[in-house]
NUDRENNU-910149 format. One record per residue (C-alpha): x, y, z; residue in one letter. Coordinates in steps of 0.5 Angstrom, whole numbers, plus 500, padded with zeros to 3 digits. Example, Ala and Ser with C-alpha at 12.3 -4.5 7.8 and 13.67 -1.06 7.14 Angstrom:
<rs>
@east = 525 | north = 491 | up = 516 | r = a $
@east = 527 | north = 498 | up = 514 | r = s $
</rs>
This chain:
<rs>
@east = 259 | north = 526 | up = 191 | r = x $
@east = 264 | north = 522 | up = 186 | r = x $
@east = 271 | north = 526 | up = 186 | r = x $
@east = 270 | north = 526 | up = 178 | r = x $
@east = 263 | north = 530 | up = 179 | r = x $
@east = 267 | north = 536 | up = 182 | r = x $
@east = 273 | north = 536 | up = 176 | r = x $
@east = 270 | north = 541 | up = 170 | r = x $
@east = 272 | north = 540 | up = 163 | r = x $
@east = 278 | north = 543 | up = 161 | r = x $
@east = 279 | north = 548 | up = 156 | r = x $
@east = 282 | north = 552 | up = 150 | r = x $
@east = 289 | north = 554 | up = 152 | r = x $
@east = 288 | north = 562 | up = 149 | r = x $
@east = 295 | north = 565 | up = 148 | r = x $
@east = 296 | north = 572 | up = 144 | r = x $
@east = 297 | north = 568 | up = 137 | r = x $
@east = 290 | north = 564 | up = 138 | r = x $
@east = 285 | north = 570 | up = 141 | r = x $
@east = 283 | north = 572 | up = 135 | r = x $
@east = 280 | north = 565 | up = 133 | r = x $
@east = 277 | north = 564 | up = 139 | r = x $
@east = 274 | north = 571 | up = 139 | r = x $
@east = 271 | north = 569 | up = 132 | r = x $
@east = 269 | north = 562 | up = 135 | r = x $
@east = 266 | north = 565 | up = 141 | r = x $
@east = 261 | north = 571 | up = 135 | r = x $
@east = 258 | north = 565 | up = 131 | r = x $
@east = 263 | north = 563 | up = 126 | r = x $
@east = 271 | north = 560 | up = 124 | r = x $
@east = 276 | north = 564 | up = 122 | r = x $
@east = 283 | north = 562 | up = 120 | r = x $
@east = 290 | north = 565 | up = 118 | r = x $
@east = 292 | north = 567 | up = 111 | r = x $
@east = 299 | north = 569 | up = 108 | r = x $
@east = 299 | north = 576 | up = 105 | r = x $
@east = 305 | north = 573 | up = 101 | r = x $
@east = 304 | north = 565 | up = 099 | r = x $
@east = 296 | north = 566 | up = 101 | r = x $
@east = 295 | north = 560 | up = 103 | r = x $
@east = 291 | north = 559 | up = 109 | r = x $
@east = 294 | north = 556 | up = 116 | r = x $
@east = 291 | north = 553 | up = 122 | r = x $
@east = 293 | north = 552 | up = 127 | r = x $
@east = 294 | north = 559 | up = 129 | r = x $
@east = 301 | north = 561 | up = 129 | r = x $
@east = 306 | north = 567 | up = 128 | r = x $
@east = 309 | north = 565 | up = 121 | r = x $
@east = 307 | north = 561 | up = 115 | r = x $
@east = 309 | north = 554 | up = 115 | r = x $
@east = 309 | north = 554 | up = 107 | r = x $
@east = 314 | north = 560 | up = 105 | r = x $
@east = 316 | north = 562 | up = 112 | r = x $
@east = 313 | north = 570 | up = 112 | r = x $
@east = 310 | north = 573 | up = 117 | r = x $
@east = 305 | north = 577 | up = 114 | r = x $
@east = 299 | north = 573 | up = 116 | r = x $
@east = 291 | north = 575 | up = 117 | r = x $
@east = 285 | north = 573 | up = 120 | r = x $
@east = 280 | north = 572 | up = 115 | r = x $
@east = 273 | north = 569 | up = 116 | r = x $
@east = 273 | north = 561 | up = 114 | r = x $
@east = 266 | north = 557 | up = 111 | r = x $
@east = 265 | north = 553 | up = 116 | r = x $
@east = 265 | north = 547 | up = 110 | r = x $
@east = 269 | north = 540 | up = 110 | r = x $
@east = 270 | north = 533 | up = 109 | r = x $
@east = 271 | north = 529 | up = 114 | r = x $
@east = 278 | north = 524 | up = 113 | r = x $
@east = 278 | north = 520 | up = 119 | r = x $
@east = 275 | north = 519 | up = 126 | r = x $
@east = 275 | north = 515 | up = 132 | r = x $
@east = 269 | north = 514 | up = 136 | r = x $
@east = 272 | north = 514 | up = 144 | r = x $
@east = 269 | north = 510 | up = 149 | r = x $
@east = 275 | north = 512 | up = 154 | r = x $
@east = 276 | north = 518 | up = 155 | r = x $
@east = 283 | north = 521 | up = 156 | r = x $
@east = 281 | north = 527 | up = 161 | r = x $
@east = 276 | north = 524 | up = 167 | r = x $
@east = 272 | north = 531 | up = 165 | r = x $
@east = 270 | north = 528 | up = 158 | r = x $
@east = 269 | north = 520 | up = 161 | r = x $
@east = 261 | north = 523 | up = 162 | r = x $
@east = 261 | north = 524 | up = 154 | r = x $
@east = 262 | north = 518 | up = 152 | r = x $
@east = 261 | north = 515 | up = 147 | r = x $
@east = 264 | north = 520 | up = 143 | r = x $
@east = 267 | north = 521 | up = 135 | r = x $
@east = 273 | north = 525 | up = 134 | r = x $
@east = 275 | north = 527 | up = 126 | r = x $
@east = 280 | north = 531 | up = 122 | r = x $
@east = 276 | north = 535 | up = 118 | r = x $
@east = 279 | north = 537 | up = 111 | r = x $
@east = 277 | north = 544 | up = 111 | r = x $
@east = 275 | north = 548 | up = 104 | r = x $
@east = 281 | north = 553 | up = 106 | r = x $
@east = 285 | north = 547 | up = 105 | r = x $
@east = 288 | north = 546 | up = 113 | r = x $
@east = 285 | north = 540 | up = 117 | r = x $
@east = 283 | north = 541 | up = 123 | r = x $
@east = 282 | north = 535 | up = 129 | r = x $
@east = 275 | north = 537 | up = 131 | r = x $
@east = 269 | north = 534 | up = 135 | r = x $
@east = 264 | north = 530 | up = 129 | r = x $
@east = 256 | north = 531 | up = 132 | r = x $
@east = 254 | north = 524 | up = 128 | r = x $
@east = 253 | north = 518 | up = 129 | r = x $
@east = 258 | north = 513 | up = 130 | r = x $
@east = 254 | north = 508 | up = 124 | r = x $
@east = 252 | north = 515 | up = 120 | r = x $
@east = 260 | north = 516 | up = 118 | r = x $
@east = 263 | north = 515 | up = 111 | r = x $
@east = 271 | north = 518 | up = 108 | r = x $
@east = 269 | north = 524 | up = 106 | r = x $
@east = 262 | north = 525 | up = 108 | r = x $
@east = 261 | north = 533 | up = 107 | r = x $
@east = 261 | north = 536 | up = 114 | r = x $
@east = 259 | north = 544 | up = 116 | r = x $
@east = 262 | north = 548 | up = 123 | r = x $
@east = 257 | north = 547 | up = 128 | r = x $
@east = 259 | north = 552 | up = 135 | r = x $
@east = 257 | north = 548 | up = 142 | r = x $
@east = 257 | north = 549 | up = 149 | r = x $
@east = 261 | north = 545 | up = 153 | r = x $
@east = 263 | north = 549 | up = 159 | r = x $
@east = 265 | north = 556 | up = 160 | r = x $
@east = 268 | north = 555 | up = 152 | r = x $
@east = 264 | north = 554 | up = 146 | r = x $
@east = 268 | north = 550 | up = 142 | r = x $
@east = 267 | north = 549 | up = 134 | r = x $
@east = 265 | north = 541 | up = 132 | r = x $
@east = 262 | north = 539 | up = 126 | r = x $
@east = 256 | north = 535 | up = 124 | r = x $
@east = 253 | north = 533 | up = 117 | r = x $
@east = 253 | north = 539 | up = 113 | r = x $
@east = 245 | north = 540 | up = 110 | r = x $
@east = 244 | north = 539 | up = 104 | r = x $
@east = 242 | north = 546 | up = 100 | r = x $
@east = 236 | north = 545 | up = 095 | r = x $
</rs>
């Protein structure tokens, strides 16, 4: 047995301002911040707005829904755990909400367009689920 057979992927750093996004994450669905002051919304969690600096910030549920801005397709991973996942696409999401997030993009290399709409998709990797995106499916 391989000694990169033994290393297990490594997850979210979880600290007190981050929880509740995770515990949302983990029921089903993307939560963000958003000032009680400016409302506007903030990720990644944090204990101030970045907009007008108050403090006053709630967790409020997201839509899951964005357009995809950019993306690199790994082949080499940067954490021997993730080498067996390779390839893989990384992207920034432009959230509805506003924030972009860098996220797993679930679709193939030669399917992906700037600006493509994409939707939250929650996956398990690990002991963690962790929120990626796919193609966001057309609603007739």
């Amino acid at each position: 047995m391989s000694q990169l057979q033994n290393i297990s992927l490594p997850g979210p750093t979880i600290t007190p301002v981050s929880q509740p996004f995770w515990e949302s994450i983990q029921a089903g669905h993307l939560s963000l911040q958003q000032c009680e002051k400016c409302e506007g919304w903030i990720f990644y969690p944090r204990e101030h707005c970045p907009h007008c600096f108050h403090d006053s910030l709630t967790w409020k549920k997201a839509s899951g829904r964005g357009r995809l801005k950019t993306w690199s397709v790994i082949h080499r991973a940067g954490h021997p755990a993730w080498q067996e996942h390779t390839p893989y696409v990384v992207g920034v999401v432009a959230l509805e909400e506003g924030p972009s997030l860098l996220t797993h993009v679930l679709i193939d290399e030669t399917d992906l367009t700037y600006n493509m709409k994409v939707e939250m998709e929650i996956s398990e990797i690990g002991p963690h689920p962790l929120p990626f995106f796919k193609k966001q499916e057309e609603t007739k």
